[in-house]
N, C-alpha and C positions, 0 to 999 in steps of 0.2 A: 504493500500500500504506500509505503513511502517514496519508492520507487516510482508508483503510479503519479500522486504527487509531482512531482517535479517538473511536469510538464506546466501544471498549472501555475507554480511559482515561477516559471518562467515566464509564461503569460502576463502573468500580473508585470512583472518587472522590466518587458517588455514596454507593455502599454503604457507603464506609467516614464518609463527616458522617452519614450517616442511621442508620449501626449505632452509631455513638459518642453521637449525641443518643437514642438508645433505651435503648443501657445505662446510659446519665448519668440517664434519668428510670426505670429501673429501682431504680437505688441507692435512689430517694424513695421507689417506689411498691412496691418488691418485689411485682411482680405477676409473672406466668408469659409473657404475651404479651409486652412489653417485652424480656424476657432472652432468650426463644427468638428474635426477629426481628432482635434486635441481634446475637447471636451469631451466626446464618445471614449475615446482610450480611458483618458485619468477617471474617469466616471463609472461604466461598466466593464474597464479590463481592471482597474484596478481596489478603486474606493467600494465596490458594490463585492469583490470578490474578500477584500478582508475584512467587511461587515458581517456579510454572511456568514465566512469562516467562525469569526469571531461567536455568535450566535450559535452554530454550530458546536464548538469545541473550548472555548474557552469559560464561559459562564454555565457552572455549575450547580448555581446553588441559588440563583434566582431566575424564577418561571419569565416572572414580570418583565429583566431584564432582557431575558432571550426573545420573549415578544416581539419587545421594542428595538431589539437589532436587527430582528427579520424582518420586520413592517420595513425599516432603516433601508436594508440593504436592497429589498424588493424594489422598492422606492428610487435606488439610486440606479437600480439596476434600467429601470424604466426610463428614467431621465435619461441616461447614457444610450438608450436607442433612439430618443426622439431626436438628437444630432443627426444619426446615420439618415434616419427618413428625410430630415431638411437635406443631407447632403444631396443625396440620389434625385432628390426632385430638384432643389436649386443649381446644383454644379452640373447634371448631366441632362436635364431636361427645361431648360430656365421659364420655358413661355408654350410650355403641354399644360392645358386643362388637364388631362387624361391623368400627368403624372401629380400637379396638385392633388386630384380627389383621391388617386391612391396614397398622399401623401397623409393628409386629413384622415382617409378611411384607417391608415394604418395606427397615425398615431389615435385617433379614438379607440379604438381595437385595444391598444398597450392600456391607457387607462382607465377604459373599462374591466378591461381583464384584473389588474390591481386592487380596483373600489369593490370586485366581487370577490377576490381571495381576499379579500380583509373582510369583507360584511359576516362571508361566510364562516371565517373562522381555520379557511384552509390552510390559511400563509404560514401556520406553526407545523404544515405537513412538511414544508422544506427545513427547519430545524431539528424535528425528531425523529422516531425510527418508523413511526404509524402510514399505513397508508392513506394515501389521498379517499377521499371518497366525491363525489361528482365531475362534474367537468372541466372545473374551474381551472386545475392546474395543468394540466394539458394544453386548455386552448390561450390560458396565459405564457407558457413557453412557448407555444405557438406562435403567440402574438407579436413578442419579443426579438424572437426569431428571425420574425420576416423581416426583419429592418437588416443585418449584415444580408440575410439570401437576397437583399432587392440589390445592395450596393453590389456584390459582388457580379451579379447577372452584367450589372448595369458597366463593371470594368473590364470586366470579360468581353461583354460588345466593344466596350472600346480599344482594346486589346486586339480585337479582329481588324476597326478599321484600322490601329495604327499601321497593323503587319504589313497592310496591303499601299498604305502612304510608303513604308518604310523600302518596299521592292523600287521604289521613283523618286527616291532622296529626298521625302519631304518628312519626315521624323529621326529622332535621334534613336538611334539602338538602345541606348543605356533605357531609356526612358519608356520605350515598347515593352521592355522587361520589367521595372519598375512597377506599372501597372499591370502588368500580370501578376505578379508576387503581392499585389495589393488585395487583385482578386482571390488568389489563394490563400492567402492569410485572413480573409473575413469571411471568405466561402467555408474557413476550415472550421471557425465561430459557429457558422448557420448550421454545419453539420452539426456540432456538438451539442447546438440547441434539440436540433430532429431525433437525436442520439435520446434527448432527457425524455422528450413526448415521448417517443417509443417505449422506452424503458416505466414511466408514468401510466402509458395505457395498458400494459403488460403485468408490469406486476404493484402497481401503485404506489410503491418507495421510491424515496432515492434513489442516487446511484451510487452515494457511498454504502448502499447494503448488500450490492458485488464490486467484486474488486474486477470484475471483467469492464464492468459499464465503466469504472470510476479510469480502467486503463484506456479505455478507448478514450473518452472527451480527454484524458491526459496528454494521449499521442493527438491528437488534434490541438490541443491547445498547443503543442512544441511545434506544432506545422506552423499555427498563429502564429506565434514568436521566432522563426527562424525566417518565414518570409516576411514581416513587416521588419524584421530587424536587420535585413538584409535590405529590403528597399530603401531604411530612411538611412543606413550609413552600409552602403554598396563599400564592399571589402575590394582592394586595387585588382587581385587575381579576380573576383565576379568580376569586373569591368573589361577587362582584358578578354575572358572567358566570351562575355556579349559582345566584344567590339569582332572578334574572333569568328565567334559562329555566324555572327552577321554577313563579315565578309563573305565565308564558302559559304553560305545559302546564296 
């Protein structure tokens, strides 16, 4: 299990240099992309995961407190998607009606999902060992979810046209792979989310109640963190690596 682990503290440690060097060049650049991807990171890869944890594992001895750090981390976990849905609507579809309403439908979706695991009483099924009982927790990862599966759909398309710019010298190599590793590192997110509904509708616990489930989102969340960590500081051999295969392609 500890083993399993590691994936996820890498995650965390990941998102939180990579969301801190985004808001550090937002301060310069006051741009929209910058502030939404830095807040999504420090938000739900990092602040929402050692809430949770915290809730989980470290308060022992009061009920009341562990409540109030899973309402906490649910919470932040929720705020940290609503960045991802402004990006995918703002940065990759700026003047789609179609991509607004999806943007609107999705984030109502996240907070509805939220106001109903908390009315219901469900939100303490993700701190203890009990199963979920109705639907609440399911279509709240669900909901959650869809915000990294939309960005990543949405970098992967882009990922497509760059290739085909990149054949007629109008993109830069480094930067066609960049956003692919952007795509994979938050598609590897959306899986992990898919990974909990599954594992939610199947047997109603966590995933920390197999050590299989808890290894899978592990090896995902190290995908998360080797490819955005690779995209925001590209190591000199990747670069070489992409200027390389670009050429014989």
């Amino acid at each position: 299990m500890t083993i399993a682990l590691a994936g996820l503290v890498a995650f965390m440690l990941t998102a939180l240099v990579v969301g801190a060097r985004l808001l550090a060049l937002w301060r310069r650049t006051r741009e929209l992309p910058e502030l939404l991807l830095g807040a999504a990171l420090i938000t739900v890869g990092f602040l929402c995961y050692a809430v949770g944890t915290a809730a989980k594992l470290l308060v022992v001895v009061s009920e009341d407190a562990r409540a109030a750090l899973t309402i906490a981390g649910l919470a932040l976990e929720g705020l940290g998607q609503l960045p991802l849905v402004a990006f995918s609507w703002r940065v990759f579809h700026p003047r789609s009606r179609v991509a607004a309403a999806t943007a609107v439908t999705l984030a109502a979706a996240i907070v509805a999902a939220f106001a109903a695991e908390v009315e219901t009483g469900q939100y303490l099924r993700y701190s203890d060992a009990l199963p979920a009982s109705g639907p609440w927790i399911p279509l709240g990862l669900a909901a959650r979810g869809a915000a990294p599966a939309w960005m990543a759909l949405e970098c992967f398309r882009l990922h497509a046209q760059l290739r085909r710019r990149l054949t007629v010298g109008l993109a830069e190599p480094l930067v066609v792979h960049r956003v692919a590793l952007w795509g994979a590192g938050i598609g590897a997110s959306a899986l992990a989310y898919a990974t909990s509904v599954g594992h939610r509708v199947v047997y109603g616990t966590g995933l920390r109640e197999h050590v299989w489930a808890v290894s899978v989102v592990s090896m995902l969340a190290l995908v998360s963190a080797v490819c955005l960590g690779i995209a925001y500081f590209p190591p000199e051999g990747y670069r070489r690596w992409a200027e390389g295969r670009t050429r014989s392609g």
